[in-house]
C-alpha positions in Angstrom: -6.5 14.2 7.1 -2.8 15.4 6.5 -2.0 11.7 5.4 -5.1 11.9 2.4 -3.9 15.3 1.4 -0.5 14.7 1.0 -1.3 11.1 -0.9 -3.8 13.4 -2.9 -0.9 15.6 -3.9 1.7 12.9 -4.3 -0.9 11.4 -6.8 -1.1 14.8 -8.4 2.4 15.6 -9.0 3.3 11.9 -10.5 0.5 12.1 -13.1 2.1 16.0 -13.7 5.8 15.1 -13.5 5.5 11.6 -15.0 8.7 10.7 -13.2 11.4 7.9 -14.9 11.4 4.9 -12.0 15.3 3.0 -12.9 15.1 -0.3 -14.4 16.4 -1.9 -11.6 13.0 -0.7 -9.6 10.7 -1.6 -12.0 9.8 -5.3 -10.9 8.9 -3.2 -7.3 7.1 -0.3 -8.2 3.6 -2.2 -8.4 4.6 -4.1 -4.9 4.8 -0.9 -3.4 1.9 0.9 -4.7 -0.4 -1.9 -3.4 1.6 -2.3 0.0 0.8 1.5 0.4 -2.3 1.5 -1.1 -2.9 -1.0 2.2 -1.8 1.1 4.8 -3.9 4.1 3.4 -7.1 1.9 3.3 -5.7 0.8 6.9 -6.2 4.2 7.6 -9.0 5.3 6.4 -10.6 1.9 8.5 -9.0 3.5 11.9 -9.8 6.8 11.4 -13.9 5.8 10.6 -13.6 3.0 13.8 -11.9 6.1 15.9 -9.1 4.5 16.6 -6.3 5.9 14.1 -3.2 7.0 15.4 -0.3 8.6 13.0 2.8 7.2 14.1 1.0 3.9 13.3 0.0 4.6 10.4 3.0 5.7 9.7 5.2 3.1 10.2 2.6 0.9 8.7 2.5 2.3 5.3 6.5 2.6 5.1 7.0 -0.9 6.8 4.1 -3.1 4.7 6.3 -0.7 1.3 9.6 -1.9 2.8 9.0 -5.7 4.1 6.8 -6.5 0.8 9.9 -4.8 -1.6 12.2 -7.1 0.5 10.2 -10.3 0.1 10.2 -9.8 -3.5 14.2 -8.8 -3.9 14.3 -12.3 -1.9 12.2 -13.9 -4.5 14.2 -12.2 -7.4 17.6 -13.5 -5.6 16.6 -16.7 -5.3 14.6 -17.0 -9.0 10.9 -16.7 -8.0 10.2 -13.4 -7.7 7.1 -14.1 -9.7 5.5 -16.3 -7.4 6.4 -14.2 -4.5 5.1 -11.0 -6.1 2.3 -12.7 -7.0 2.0 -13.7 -3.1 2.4 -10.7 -1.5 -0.4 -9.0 -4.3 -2.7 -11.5 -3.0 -2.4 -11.5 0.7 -2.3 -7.4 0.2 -5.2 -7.6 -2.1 -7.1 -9.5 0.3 -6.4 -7.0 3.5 -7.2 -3.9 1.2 -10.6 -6.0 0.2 -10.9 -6.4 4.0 -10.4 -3.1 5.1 -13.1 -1.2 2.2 -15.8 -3.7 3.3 -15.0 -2.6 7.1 -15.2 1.1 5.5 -18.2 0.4 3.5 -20.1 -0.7 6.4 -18.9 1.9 8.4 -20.6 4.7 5.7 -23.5 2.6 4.5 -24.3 0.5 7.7 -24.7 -2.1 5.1 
């Protein structure tokens, strides 16, 4: 509950503070919104399946921002960041997809 809260409140204060993200960040600012946006939905799964745990979650969410920032600076070094951020959206996409169907079964037995 302490995670939600303080992504509800990160949330809050970037829409108040409208932060300037460098220029050199930009192309990775979108990577890791989605990699976190895994983890959270990661969470939210374990918690409803009873099996969360914070220091996994945790480490998930700053690992999955970390590994999918580094695949792209690899991509970007090597001249196709584009297709590797475009990678990394999709197989993120498709575990955040995973993990709100697990959640919507969970709350609507559906």
């Amino acid at each position: 509950m302490i995670a939600v809260l303080g992504l509800l409140v990160g949330i809050v204060l970037g829409l108040v503070l409208t932060p300037d993200v460098p220029l050199g960040l930009e192309p990775y600012l979108p990577i890791a919104v989605v990699a976190a946006l895994d983890a959270a939905f990661g969470g939210l799964r374990a918690f409803l399946d009873g099996i969360f745990d914070d220091k996994v979650f945790v480490i998930s969410f700053v690992s999955n921002v970390v590994i999918a920032a580094a695949i792209v600076y690899v991509g970007d070094r090597l001249g196709v960041g584009g297709q590797l951020s475009t990678g990394v959206i999709v197989v993120l996409g498709i575990r955040i997809f995973s993990n709100v169907a697990a959640i919507r079964r969970h709350l609507f037995h559906a």
